[in-house]
C-alpha positions as CSV (number, residue, x, y, z in Angstrom):
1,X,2.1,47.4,-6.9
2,X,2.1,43.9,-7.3
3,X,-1.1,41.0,-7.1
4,X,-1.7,39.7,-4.2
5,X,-1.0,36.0,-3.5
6,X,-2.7,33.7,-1.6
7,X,-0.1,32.0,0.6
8,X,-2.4,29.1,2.2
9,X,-2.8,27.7,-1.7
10,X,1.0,27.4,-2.2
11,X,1.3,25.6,1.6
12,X,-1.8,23.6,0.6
13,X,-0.1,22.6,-2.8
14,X,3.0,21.4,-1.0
15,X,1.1,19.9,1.1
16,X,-0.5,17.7,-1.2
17,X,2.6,17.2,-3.3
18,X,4.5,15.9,-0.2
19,X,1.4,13.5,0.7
20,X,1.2,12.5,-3.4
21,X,4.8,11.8,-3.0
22,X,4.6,10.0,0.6
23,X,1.6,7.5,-0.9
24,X,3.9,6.6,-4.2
25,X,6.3,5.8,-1.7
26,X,4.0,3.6,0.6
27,X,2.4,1.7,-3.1
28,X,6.0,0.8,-4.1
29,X,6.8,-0.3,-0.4
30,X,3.9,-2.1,0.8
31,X,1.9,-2.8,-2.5
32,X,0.8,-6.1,-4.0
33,X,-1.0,-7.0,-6.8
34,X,-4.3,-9.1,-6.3
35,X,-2.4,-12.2,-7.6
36,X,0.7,-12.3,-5.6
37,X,-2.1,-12.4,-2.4
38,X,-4.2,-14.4,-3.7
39,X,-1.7,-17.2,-4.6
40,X,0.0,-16.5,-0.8
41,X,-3.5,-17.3,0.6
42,X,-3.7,-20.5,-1.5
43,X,-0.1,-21.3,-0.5
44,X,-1.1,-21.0,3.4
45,X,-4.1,-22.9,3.0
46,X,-2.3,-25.5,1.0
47,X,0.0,-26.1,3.6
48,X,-2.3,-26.0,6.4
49,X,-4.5,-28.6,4.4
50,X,-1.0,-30.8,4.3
51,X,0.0,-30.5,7.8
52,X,-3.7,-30.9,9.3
53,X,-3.5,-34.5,6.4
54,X,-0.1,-35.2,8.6
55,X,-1.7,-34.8,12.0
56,X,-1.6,-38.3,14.3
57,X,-5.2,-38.8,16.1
């Protein structure tokens, strides 16, 4: 006779393998490091300052 195996903790771990492998996939898509927003936001802001400086009353 053989041991028993517990099925659910192999679907579980390929489960969580395929979600591991799903969120690597998501950081390397949509991920950004703190200083590539932040200087974005001081780009937008920049320009926004420059156009309102442009603006005829």
């Amino acid at each position: 006779m053989g041991d028993v195996i517990n099925l659910n903790r192999f679907r579980k771990a390929r489960a969580r393998a395929e979600e591991a492998k799903q969120a690597d996939e998501n950081r390397t898509r949509y991920g950004r490091r703190k200083e590539d927003k932040q200087r974005e936001r001081a780009e937008r802001e920049r320009a926004a300052k420059d156009l309102d400086g442009k603006e005829l009353d």
